[in-house]
C-alpha positions as CSV (number, residue, x, y, z in Angstrom):
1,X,46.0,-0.4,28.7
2,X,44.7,0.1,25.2
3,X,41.8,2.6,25.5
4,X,37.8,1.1,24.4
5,X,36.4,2.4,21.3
6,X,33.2,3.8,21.5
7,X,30.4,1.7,20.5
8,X,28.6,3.1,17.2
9,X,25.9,2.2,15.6
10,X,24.2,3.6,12.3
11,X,21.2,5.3,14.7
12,X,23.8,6.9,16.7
13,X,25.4,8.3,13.7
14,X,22.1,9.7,11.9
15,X,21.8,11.4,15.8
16,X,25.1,12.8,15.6
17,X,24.5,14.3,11.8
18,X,21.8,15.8,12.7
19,X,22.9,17.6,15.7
20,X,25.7,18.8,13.8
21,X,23.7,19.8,10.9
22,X,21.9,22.4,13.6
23,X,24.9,23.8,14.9
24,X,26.8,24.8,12.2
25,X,25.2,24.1,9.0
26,X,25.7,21.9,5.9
27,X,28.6,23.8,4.9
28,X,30.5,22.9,7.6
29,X,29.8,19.6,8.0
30,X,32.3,16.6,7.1
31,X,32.6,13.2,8.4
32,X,35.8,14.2,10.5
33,X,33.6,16.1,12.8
34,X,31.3,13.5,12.9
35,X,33.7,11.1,14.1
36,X,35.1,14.1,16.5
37,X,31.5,14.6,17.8
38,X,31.1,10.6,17.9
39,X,34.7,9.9,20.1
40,X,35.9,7.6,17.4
41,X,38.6,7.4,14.1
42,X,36.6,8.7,10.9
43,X,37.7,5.4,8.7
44,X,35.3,4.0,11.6
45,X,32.7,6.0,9.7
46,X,33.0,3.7,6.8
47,X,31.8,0.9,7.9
48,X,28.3,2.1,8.6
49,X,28.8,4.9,5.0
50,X,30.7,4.8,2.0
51,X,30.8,8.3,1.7
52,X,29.2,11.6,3.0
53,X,27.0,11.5,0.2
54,X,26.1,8.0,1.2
55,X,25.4,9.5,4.5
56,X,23.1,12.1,3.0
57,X,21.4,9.8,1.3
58,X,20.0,8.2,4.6
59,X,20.0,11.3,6.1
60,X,17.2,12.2,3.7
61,X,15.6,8.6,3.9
62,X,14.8,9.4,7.7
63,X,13.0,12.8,6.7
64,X,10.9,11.2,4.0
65,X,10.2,8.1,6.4
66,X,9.2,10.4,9.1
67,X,6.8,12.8,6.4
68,X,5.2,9.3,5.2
69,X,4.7,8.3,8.6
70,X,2.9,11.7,9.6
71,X,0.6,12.5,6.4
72,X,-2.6,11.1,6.5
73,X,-5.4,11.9,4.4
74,X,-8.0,10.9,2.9
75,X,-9.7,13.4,0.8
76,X,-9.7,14.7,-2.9
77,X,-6.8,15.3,-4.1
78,X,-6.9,19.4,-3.2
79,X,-7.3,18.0,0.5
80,X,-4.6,15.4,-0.6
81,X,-2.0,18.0,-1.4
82,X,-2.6,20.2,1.4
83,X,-1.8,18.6,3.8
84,X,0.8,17.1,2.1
85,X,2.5,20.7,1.8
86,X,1.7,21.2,5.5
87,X,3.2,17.9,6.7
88,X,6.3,18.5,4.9
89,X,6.5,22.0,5.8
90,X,6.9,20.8,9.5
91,X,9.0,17.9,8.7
92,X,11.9,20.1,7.2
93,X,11.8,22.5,9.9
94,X,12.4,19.9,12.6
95,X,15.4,18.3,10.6
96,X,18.5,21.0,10.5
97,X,19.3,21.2,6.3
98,X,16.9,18.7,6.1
99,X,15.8,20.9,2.3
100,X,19.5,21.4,1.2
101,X,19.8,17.3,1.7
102,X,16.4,16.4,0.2
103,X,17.8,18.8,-3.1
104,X,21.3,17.4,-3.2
105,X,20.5,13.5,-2.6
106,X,18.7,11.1,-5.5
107,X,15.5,8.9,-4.6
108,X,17.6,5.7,-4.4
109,X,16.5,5.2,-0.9
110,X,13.4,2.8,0.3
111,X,11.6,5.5,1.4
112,X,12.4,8.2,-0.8
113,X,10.8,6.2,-3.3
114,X,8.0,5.4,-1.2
115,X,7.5,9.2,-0.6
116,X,8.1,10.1,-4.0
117,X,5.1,7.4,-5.1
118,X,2.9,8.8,-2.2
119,X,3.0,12.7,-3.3
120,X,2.0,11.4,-6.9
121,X,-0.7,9.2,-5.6
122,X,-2.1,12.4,-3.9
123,X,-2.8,13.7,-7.7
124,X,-3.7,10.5,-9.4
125,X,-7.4,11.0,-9.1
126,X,-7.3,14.7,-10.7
127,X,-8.6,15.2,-14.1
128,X,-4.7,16.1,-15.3
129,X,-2.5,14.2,-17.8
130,X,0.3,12.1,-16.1
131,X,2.7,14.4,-17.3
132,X,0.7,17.4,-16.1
133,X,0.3,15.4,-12.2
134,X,4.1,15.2,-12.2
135,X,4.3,18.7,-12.9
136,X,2.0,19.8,-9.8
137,X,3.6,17.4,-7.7
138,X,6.9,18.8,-8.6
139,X,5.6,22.4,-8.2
140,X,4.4,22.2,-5.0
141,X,7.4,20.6,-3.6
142,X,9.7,23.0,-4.3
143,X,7.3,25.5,-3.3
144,X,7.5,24.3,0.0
145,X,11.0,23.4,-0.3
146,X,12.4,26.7,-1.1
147,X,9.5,28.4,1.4
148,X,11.2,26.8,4.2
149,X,15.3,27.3,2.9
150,X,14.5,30.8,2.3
151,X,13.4,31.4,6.1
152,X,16.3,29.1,7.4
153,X,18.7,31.2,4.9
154,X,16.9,34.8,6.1
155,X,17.6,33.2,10.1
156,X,21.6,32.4,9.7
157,X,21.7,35.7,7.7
158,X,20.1,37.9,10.5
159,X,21.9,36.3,13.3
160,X,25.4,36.2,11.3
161,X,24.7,40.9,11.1
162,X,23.8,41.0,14.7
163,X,26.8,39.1,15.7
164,X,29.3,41.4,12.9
165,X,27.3,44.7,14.5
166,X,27.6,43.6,17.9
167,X,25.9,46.5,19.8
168,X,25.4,48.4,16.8
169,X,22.4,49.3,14.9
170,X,19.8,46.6,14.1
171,X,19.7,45.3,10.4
172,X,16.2,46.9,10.1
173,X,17.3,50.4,11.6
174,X,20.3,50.2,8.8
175,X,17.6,49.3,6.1
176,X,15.4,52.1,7.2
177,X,18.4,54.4,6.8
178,X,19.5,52.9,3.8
179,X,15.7,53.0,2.1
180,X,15.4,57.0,3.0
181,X,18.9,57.6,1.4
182,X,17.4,56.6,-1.7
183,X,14.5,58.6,-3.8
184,X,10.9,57.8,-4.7
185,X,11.7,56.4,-7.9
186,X,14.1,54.1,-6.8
187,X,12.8,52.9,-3.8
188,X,9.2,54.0,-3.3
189,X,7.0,51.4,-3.0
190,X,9.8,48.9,-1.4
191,X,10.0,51.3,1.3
192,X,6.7,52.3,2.1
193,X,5.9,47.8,2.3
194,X,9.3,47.9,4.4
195,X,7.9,50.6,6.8
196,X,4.4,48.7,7.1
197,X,6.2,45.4,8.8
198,X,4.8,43.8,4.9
199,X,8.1,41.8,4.5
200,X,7.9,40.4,8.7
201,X,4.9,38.4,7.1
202,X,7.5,36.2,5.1
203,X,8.2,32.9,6.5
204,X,5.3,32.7,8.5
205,X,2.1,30.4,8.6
206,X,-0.4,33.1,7.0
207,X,2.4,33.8,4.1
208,X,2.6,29.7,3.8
209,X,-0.8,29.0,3.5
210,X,-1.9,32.0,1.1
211,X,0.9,30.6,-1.6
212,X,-0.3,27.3,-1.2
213,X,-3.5,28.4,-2.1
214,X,-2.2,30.3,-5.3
215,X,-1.0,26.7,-6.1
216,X,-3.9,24.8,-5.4
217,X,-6.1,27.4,-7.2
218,X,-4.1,27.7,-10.3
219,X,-4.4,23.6,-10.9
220,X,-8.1,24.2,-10.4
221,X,-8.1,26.7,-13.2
222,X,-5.7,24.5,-15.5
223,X,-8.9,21.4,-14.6
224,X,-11.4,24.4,-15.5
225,X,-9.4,25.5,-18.9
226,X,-8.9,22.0,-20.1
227,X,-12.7,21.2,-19.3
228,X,-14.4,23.7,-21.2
229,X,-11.8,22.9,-24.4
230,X,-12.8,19.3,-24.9
């Protein structure tokens, strides 16, 4: 008896991804262990996706649906782009390579353009020129793009040395030897911010929020600058 196929659908797919996505990584990924991980034959895949890029494409429709869907507010637009930065901040880090697949897709998606039209509307009201709105808008997303990459990047690299040591040193006991190898000149001031825990504060919420104020303070000073020239 000829055995059922598996019933798909495109939901079921976009589930699949992402799992997938959080086990090993984009790097990994390909649509032949999607269709391993979904029971079926990849040409199946086609039906529902041209292509992986196709794929990625909706994969990063469903995070800029799901940021639109959780940003709301109503203030300036300093309030506006805050909590745009700290609604997209949690966004990416619930979707696995959810920032490698925002940077490597184009906004030809409903809601990528909706998203894209939203973070620009956050500016409008700002005393900027239009060329100077897309430039903040563009700033501060890749601010919070490559904020989040870097500390998924700094994760996988951390657990990938633990797992070559084994039961060996820690990467921060080798860095402590490596650092007092190396002489004052070389390494002073790297060392002593090492030895004070400064670079643990990278990735987290007080290290987020302090650059996004460097970012919010700096457009004020542009406003300021621009002001006081007319």
């Amino acid at each position: 008896m000829k055995k059922q196929q598996p019933q798909i659908s495109e939901d079921k797919i976009l589930e699949a991804s992402w799992e997938l996505l959080g086990e090993d990584g984009i790097e990994k990924f390909s649509l032949r262990r999607l269709a391993d991980r979904l029971g079926i034959q990849a040409p199946s895949l086609y039906w529902y996706f041209i292509s992986k890029q196709n794929l990625y494409q909706r994969l990063a429709n469903q995070v800029s649906k799901t940021i639109l869907e959780e940003f709301h507010s109503e203030g300036d637009w300093k309030e506006q782009l805050r909590e745009l930065a700290v609604t997209m901040r949690s966004v990416l880090y619930r979707y696995p390579c959810s920032t490698q697949l925002m940077m490597m897709t184009l906004p030809h998606e409903p809601d990528i353009i909706r998203f894209t039209n939203r973070m620009l509307l956050c500016v409008e009201s700002a005393p900027l020129e239009q060329e100077q709105k897309m430039q903040v808008v563009t700033t501060l997303v890749n601010y919070v793009s490559y904020f989040v990459l870097d500390d998924y990047q700094h994760e996988r690299n951390v657990s990938a040395l633990l797992k070559d040591k084994g039961k060996g040193a820690l990467p921060g006991e080798e860095m402590v030897h490596l650092l007092d190898s190396m002489s004052e000149t070389e390494v002073g001031l790297f060392r002593r911010m090492f030895k004070n825990g400064l670079f643990e504060l990278m990735g987290t919420d007080r290290a987020f929020e302090f650059g996004l104020k460097l970012i919010l303070l700096g457009i004020e000073q542009v406003i300021k600058e621009q002001e006081s020239s007319m």
